[in-house]
C-alpha positions as CSV (number, residue, x, y, z in Angstrom):
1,X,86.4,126.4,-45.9
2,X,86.5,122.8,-46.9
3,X,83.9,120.5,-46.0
4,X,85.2,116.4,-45.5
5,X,82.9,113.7,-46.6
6,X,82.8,110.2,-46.6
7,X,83.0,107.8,-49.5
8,X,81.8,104.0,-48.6
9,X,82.4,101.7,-51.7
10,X,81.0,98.1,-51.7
11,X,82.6,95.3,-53.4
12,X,81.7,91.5,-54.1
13,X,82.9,88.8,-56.2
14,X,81.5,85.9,-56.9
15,X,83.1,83.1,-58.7
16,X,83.4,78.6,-58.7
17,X,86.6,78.5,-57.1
18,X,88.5,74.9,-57.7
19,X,91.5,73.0,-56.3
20,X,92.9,69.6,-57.5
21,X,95.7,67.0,-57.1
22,X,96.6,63.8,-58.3
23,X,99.0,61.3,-58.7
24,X,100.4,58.4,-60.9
25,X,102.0,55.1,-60.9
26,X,102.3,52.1,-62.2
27,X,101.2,48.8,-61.1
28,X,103.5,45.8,-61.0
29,X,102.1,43.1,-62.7
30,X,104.3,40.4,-63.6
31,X,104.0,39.3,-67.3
32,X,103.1,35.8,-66.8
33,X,100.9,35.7,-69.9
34,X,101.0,37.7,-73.0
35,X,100.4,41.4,-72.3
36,X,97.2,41.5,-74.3
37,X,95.7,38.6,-71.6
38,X,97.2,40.5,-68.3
39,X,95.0,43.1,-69.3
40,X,92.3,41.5,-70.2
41,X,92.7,39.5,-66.4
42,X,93.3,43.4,-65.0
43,X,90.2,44.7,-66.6
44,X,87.9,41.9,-65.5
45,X,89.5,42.1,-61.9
46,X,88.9,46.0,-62.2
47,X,85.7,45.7,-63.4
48,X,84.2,43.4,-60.3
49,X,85.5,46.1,-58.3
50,X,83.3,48.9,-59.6
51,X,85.4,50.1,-62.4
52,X,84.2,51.3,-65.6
53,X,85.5,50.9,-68.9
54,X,85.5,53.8,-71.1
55,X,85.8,54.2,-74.3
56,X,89.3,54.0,-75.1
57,X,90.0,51.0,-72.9
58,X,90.5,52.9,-69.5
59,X,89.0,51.7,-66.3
60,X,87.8,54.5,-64.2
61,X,85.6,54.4,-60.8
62,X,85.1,57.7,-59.0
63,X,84.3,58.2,-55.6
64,X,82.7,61.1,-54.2
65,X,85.7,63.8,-55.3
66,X,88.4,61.1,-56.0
67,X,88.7,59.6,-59.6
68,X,91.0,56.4,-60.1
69,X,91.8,55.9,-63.4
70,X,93.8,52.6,-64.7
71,X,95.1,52.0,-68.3
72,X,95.2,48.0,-68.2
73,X,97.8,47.5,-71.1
74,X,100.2,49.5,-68.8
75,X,99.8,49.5,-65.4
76,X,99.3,53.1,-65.1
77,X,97.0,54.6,-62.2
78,X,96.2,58.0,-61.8
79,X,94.6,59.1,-58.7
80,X,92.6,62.4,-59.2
81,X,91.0,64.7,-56.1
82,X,88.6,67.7,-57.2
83,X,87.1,70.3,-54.7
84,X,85.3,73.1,-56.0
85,X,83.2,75.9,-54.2
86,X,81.1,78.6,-55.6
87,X,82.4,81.1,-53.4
88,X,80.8,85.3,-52.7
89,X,83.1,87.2,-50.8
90,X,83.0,91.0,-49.7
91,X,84.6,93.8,-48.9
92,X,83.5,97.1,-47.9
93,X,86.2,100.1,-47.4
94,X,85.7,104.3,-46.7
95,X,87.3,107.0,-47.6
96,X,87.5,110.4,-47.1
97,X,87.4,113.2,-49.5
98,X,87.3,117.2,-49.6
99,X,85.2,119.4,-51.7
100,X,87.8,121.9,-52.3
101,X,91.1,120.0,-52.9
102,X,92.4,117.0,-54.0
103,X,90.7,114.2,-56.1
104,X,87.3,114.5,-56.8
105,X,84.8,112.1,-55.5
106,X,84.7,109.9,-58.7
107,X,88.5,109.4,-58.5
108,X,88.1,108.2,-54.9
109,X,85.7,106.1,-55.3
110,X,87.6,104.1,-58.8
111,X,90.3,104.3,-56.3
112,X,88.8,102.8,-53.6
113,X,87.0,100.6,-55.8
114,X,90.4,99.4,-57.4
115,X,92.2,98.5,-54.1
116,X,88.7,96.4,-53.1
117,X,88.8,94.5,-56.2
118,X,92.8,93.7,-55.4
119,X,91.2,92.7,-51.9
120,X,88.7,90.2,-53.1
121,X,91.4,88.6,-55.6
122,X,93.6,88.2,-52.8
123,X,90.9,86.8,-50.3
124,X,89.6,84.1,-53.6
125,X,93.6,83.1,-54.0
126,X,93.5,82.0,-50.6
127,X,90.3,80.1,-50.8
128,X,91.6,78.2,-53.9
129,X,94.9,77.5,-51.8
130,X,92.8,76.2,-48.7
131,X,90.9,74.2,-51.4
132,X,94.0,73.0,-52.9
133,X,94.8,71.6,-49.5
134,X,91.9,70.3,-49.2
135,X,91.9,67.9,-52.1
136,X,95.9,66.8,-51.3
137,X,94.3,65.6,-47.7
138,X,91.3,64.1,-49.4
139,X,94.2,62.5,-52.2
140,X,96.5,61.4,-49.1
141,X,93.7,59.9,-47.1
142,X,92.1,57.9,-50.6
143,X,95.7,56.4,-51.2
144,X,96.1,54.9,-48.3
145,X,93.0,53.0,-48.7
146,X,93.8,51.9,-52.3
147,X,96.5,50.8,-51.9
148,X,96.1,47.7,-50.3
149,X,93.6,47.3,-53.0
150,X,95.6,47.5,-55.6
151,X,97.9,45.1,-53.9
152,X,94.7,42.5,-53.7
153,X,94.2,43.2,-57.2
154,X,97.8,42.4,-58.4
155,X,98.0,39.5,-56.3
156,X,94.9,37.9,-57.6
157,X,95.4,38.9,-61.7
158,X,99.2,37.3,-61.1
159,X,97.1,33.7,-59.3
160,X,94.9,33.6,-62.1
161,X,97.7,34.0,-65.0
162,X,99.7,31.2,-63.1
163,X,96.3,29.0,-63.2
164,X,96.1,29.7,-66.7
165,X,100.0,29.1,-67.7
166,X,99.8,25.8,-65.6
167,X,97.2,24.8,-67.7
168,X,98.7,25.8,-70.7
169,X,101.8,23.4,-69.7
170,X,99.8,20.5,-69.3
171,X,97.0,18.9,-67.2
172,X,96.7,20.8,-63.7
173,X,96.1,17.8,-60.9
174,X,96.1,20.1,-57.9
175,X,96.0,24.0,-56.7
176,X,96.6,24.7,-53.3
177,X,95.4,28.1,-51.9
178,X,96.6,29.8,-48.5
179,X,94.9,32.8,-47.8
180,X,96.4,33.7,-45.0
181,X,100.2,33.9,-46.4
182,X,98.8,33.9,-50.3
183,X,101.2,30.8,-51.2
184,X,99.5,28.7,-53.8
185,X,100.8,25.5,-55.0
186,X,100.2,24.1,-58.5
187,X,100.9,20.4,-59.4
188,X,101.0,20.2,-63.5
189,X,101.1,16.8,-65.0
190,X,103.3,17.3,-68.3
């Protein structure tokens, strides 16, 4: 006679779990002035709005889990979101095994213990997706409010290179500002 018992494995994985997006572009700054002076206009603008220069000439200002990075002698801006979780997750499964026939206990439980490690790789794939679509929102959402930053930004490097090419042309008698439709008159004396 065969007697049944029951096999209960326990399984847990820990790991940091991380999800990321981002995006580039390119802003459109006119070349009013040599490049090497947009820049240097881009970088100072940049820089009064909380960006800071690293090393190799990048301005970068980070947010919470968003990064903005902008090269100044090209335009380019790279929008980075990061969300990261250290993540324990569980799984618990019987079994049921005979003392006469079939696999011994030790084979059932490396069985069992195989499938529960599948298990937990499958349940941490699908917190790293729900991560991953957690930084696109967090990405989507940031965009939309740096955008019309950026804008700001372009607009007022482009008025100051004007300034400074009217005053390169000759003596500047008058600038005239709208802020409400951004037109600026500039009167040069040649």
């Amino acid at each position: 006679m065969s007697r049944a018992y029951r096999i209960t494995v326990r399984e847990s994985l820990t790991r940091e779990l991380k999800g990321s997006d981002e995006i580039s572009t390119k802003l459109e700054v006119l070349e009013i002035l040599p490049p090497e002076q947009m820049a240097g206009l881009l970088a100072e603008e940049l820089k009064n709005r909380g960006f800071e220069e690293r090393e190799d000439g990048t301005l970068v200002r980070r947010d919470g889990k968003v990064t903005v990075a902008v090269e100044p002698c090209t335009g380019e801006v790279t929008v980075k979101s990061e969300a990261s979780e250290k993540v324990t997750l569980e799984a618990k499964r019987d079994a049921t095994g005979y003392d006469d026939v079939g696999p011994g206990e030790k084979n059932i439980r490396d069985r069992v213990r195989e499938q529960l490690q599948q298990d937990l790789e499958r349940k941490a794939e699908k917190e790293t997706e729900r991560l991953q679509t957690q930084a696109t929102q967090e990405l989507e959402r940031r965009l939309e409010e740096l955008q019309p930053e950026l804008g700001q930004v372009v607009n007022k490097v482009t008025r100051e290179a004007l300034k400074q090419k009217a005053g390169q042309m000759g003596t500047i008698k008058e600038i005239a500002e709208d802020a409400e439709t951004g037109n600026m008159t500039i009167k040069v004396e040649v």
